[in-house]
C-alpha positions in Angstrom: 11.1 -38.7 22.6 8.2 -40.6 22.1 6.8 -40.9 25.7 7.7 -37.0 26.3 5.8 -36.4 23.6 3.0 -38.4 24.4 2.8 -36.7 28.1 3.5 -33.3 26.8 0.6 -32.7 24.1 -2.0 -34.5 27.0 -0.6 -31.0 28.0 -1.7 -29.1 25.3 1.4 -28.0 24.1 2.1 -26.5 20.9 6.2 -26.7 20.6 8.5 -28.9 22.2 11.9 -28.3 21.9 13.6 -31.8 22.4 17.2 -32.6 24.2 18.7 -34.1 21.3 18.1 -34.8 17.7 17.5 -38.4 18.5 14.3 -37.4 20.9 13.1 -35.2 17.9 12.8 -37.8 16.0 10.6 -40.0 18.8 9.0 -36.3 18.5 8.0 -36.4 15.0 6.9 -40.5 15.4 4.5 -40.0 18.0 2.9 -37.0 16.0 3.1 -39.0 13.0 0.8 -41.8 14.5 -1.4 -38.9 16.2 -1.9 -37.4 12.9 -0.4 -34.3 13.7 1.3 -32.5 11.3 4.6 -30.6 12.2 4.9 -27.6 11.9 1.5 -26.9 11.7 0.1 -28.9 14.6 3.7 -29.1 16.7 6.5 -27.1 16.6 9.7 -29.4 17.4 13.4 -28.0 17.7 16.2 -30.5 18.2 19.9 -29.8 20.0 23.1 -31.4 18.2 22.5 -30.5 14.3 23.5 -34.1 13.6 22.6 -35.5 9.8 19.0 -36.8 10.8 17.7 -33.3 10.6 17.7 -32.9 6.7 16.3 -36.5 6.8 13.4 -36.2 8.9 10.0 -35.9 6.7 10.0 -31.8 7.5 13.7 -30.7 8.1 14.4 -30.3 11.8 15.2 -26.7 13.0 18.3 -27.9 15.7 20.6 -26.4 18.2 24.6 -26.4 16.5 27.0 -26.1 19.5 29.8 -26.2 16.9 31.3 -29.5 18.5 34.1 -29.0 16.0 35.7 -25.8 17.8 34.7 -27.6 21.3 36.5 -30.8 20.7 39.6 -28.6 19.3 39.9 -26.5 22.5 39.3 -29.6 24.8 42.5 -31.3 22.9 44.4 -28.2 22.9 44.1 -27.4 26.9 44.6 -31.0 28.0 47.8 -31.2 25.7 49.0 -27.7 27.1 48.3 -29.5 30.7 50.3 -32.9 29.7 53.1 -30.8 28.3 53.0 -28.7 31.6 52.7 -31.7 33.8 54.8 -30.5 37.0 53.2 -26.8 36.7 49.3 -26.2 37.5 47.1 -24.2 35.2 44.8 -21.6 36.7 41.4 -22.6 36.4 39.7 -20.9 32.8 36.5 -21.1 31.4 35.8 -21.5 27.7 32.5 -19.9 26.0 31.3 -21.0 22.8 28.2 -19.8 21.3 25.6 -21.6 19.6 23.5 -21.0 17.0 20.0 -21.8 15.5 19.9 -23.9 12.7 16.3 -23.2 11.3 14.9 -25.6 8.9 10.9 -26.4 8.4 9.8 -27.8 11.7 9.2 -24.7 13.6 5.6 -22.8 12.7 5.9 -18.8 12.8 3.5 -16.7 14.1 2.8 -13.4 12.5 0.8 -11.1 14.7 
């Protein structure tokens, strides 16, 4: 998090949107030794929702995929296949939706 964020404000970025929660935090410690101020100097979103984000200095606005109802369907399709071990499954696809958790860390724009 920390080097992405070093190359991407020699940028000039404003926002960086970060792949997990863990780089968001590298995020915030590079701008913290910068002396940029999130939200008001960087924008920074996170992906996973984990526990850091209401620990960070400005609460981290973070992707939830709702791991919860993922884990449950992946348990409940491979114990429908080991039950059904001498038949094949069709192929399916599973969707879930995630959502925005928004916190502090993301500065709006009024126009």
């Amino acid at each position: 998090g920390e080097t992405g964020a070093e190359e991407l404000l020699k940028q000039g970025v404003t926002a960086i949107f970060a792949a997990n929660d863990l780089m968001a935090y590298g995020v915030y410690s590079y701008a913290g030794r910068k002396g940029l101020v999130i939200p008001d100097d960087l924008s920074v979103i996170g992906y996973d929702n984990t526990e850091l984000c209401d620990f960070l200095p400005v609460p981290l606005t973070s992707i939830d995929q709702n791991i919860e109802n993922l884990a449950s369907k992946s348990v409940e399709v491979m114990t429908r296949q080991i039950m059904k071990s001498e038949q094949q499954s069709p192929v399916r696809n599973y969707y879930f939706s995630p959502i925005v958790v928004e916190r502090s860390s993301v500065k709006y724009f009024l126009e």
